[in-house]
C-alpha positions in Angstrom: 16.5 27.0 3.8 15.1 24.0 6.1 11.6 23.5 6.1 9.9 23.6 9.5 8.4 20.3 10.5 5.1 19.3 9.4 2.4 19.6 11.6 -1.4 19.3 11.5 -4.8 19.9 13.3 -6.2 15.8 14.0 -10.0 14.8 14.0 -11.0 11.1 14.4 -13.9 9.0 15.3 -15.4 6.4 14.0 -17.9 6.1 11.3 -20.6 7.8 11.0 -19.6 10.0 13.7 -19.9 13.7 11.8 -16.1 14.3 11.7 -16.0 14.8 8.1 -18.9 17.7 8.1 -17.5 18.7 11.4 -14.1 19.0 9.2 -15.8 20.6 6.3 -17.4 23.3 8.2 -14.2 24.6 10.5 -12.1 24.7 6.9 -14.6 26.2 4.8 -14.5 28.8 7.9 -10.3 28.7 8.1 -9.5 28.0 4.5 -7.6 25.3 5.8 -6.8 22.1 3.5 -8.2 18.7 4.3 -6.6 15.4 4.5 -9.1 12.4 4.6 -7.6 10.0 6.5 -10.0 7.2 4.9 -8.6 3.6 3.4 -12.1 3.8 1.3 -11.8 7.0 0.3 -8.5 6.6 -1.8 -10.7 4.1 -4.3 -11.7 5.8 -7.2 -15.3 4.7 -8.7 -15.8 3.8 -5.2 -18.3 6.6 -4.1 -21.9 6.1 -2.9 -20.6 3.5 -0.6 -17.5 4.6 1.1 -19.3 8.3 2.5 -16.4 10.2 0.1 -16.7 13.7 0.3 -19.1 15.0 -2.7 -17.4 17.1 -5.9 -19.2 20.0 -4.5 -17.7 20.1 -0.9 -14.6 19.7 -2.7 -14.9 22.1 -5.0 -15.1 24.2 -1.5 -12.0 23.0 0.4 -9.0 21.7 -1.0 -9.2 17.7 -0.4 -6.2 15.4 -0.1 -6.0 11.8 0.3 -8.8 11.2 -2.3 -9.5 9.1 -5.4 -6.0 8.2 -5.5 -6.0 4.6 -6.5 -8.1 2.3 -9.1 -10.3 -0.4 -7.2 -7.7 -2.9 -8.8 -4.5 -1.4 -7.3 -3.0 -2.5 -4.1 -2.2 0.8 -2.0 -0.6 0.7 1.3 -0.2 3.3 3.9 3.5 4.1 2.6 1.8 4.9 -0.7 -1.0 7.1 1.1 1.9 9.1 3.0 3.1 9.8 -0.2 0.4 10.9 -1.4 -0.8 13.5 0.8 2.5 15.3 1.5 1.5 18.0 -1.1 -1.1 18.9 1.5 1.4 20.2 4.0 2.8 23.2 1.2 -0.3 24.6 1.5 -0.3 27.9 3.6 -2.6 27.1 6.2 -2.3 24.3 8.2 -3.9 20.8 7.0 -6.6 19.1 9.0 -6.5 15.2 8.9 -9.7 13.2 9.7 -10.8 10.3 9.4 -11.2 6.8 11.1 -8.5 4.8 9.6 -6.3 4.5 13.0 -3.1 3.4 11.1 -3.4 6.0 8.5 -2.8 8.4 11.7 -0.8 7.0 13.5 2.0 6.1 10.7 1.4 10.2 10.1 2.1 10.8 13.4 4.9 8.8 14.2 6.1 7.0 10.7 6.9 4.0 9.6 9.6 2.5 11.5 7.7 1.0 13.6 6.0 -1.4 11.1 7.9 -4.4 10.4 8.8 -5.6 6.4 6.4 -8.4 5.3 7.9 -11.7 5.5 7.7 -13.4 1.4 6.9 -16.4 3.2 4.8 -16.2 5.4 2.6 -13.5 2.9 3.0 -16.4 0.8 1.2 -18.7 3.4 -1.4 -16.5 4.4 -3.0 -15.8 1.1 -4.0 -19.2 0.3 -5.8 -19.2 3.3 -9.3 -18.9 4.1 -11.4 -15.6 5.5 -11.6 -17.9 8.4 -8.7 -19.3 8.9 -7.2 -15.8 8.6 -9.4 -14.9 11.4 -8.4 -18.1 13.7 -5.0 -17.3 13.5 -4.8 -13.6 13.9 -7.2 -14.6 17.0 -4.8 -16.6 18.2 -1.4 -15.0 17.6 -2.7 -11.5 18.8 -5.9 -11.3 20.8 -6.0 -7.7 22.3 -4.9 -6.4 18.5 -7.4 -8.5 16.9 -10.3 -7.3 18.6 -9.0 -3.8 17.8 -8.9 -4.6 13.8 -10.8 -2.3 12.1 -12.7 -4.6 10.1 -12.1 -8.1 10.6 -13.3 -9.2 7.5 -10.6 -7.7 5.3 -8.1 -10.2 4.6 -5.2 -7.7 3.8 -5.5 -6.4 7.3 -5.6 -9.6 8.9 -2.6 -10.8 6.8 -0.5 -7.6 8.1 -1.9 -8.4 11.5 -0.3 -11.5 11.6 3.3 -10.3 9.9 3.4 -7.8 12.8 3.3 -10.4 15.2 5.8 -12.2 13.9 8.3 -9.4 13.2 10.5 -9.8 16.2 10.3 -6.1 16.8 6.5 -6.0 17.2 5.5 -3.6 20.3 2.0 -4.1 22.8 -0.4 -1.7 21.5 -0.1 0.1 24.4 3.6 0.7 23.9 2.7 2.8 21.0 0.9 5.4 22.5 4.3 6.4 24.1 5.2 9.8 23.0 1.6 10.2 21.1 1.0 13.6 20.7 -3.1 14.2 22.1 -5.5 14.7 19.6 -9.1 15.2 19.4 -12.3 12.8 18.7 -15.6 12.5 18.3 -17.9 10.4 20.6 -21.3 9.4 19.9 -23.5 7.4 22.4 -24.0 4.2 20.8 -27.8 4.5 20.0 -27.4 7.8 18.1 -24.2 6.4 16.4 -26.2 2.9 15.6 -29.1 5.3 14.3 -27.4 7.2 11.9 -25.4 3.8 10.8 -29.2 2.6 9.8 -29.8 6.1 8.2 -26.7 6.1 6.1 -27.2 2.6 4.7 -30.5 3.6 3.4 -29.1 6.5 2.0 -26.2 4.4 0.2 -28.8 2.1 -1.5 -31.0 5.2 -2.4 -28.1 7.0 -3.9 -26.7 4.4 -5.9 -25.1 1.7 -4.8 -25.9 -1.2 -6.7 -25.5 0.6 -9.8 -22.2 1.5 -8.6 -21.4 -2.4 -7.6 -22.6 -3.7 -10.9 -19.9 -1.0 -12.6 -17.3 -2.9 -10.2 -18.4 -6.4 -11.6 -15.6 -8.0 -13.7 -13.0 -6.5 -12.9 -9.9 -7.8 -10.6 -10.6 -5.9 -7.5 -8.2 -6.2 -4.8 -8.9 -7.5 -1.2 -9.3 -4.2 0.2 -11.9 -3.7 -1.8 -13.5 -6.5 -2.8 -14.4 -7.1 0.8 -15.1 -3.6 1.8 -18.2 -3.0 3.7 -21.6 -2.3 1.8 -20.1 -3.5 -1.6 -19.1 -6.7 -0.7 -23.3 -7.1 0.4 -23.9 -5.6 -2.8 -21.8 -7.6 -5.1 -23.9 -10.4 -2.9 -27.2 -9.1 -3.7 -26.4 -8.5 -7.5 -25.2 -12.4 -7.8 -28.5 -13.0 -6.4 -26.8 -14.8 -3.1 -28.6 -12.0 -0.9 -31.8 -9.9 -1.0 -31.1 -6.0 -1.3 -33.1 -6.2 2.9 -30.4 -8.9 4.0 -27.7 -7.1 2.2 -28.6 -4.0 4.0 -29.0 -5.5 7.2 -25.5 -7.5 7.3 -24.0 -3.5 5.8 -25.6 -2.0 9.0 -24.0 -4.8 11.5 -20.6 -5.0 10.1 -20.9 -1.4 9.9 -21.5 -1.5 14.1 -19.0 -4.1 14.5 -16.5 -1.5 12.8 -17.1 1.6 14.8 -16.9 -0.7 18.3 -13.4 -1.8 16.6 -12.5 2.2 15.9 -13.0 3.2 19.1 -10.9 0.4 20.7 -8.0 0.9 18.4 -8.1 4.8 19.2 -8.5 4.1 23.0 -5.9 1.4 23.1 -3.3 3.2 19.8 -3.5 7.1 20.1 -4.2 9.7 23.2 -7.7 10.9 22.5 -9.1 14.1 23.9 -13.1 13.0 23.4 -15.4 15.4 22.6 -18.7 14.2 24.2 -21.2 14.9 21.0 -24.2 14.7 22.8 -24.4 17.3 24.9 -24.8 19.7 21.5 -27.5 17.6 20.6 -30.9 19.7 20.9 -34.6 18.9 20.8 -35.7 22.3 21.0 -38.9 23.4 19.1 -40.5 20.2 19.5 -42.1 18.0 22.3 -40.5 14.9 23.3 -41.1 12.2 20.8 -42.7 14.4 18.6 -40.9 13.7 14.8 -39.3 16.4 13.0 -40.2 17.3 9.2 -36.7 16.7 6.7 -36.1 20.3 6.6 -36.3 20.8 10.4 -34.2 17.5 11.1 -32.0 18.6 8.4 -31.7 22.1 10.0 -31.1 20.6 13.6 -28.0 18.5 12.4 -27.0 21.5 10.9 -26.9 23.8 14.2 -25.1 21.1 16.2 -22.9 20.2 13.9 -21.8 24.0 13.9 -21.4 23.8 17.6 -19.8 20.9 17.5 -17.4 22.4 15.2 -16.9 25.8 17.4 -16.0 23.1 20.1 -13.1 21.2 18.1 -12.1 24.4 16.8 -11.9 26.0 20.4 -9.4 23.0 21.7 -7.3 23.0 18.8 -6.9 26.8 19.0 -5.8 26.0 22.9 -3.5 23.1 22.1 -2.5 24.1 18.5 -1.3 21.8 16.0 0.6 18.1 16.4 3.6 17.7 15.3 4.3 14.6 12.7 6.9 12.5 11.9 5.4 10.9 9.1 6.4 13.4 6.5 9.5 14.3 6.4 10.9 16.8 4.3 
């Protein structure tokens, strides 16, 4: 008997956007599985600082696409693909989030359209600089280097450039054609820039330089030894930054990454936006009046319920996507 093809509810946006709880809360409802589309989230001992979803949520919904990797271990999207095709035995049907734009779209239209990695020029690239990285890529590939999702990460700059040079490399707009439309989160930039601030804080309050200083030592790869927030704190705990600067430099790479997200999704998939603010509510109090923690806490959670009605409402009118990145 043929299986039928793979197919999956999609939620993006970029970070610090809500999708994850938005997620949680429609399969906690459904029952359905979750797939974090995350490249942070496949690091194990890489916690406080990457936003993973908690043991308890997880405990609650059945979580693909997580802790599969040791900080050490280079993982590529091929790798990640493998990884997560368990999700799609499940009964229900997966729901894949996250803000990693190639991570969806390799799952929704597979690999062929990457190119192999040239031995030599990978072999060139890695003795260069972070900056010389970033002049080049620059250079060869404007439009797609202002869409990088972190510009900072030398792997991804090195793939940038061996996609240019593959001679079957495609416009970014050329590979939205035949994109099936999914859905995504959009956060006015204030609101999004707040809760950036907000979550930064909370990282360094939960843990992080604890966590950093259990990373110390060891041979991390460039994925994540330049991964935002523990790069600042591997900084701070060599004593080249103070935990404020290290926080503030977090927060602003943090920025530069959503403004990156949301080009790649504009200019890579077909996005059907979900305007966030409008289930945004200030009800119960006067206009710059401040809320207690458990009433702010409570607020978050009503609109991120109706939020979640919303998503859930378009996918129940569209249904699932369709993916060629698993195949059977």
């Amino acid at each position: 008997m043929t299986k039928s093809n793979p197919s999956a509810f999609v939620l993006v946006g970029p970070t610090a956007s809500g999708k994850s709880a938005v997620a949680q809360i429609i399969a906690e409802q459904t029952g359905a599985p979750i797939i974090s589309a995350d490249s942070m989230n496949i690091y194990r001992s890489m916690d406080v600082g990457t936003a993973k979803p908690s043991p308890e949520e997880r405990s609650r919904v059945k979580t693909f696409g997580v802790d599969l990797a040791e900080p050490t271990e280079p993982f590529s999207v091929g790798n990640w693909l493998n990884a997560v095709r368990p999700a799609f035995e499940a009964a229900q049907t997966p729901i894949v989030v996250g803000g990693t734009g190639l991570y969806v779209k390799c799952l929704l239209q597979g690999l062929d359209d990457l190119p192999t990695a040239d031995e030599a020029l990978r072999e060139r690239t890695e003795k260069m600089t972070l900056a010389e990285l970033q002049a080049e890529a620059r250079q060869a590939a404007p439009e797609a280097y202002e869409a990088l999702a972190d510009k900072e990460n030398p792997r991804r700059l090195i793939r940038l450039l061996e996609k240019t040079a593959s001679p079957d490399a495609v416009s970014s707009n050329a590979w939205k054609n035949g994109m099936p439309t999914i859905i995504g989160l959009h956060v006015e930039r204030d609101v999004l820039h707040k809760r950036i601030a907000e979550r930064v804080e909370k990282m360094y309050a939960g843990g992080l330089l604890e966590e950093a200083r259990g990373l110390i030592g060891l041979q991390l790869s460039s994925t994540a030894q330049h991964a935002i927030g523990y790069a600042e704190a591997f900084a701070v705990l060599r004593g080249e930054m103070t935990e404020a600067q290290a926080k503030e430099k977090t927060v602003v790479r943090t920025r530069q990454l959503s403004k990156r997200q949301m080009t790649w999704f504009r200019h890579q998939l077909n996005v059907e936006w979900v305007e966030t603010q409008k289930f945004h509510s200030t009800e119960g109090r006067e206009a710059g009046q401040p809320e207690a923690g458990w009433q702010r806490n409570e607020v978050e959670r009503q609109t991120l319920e109706k939020i979640a009605a919303e998503v859930s409402k378009l996918w129940k009118n569209r249904g699932p996507v369709p993916l060629t990145g698993i195949r059977w």
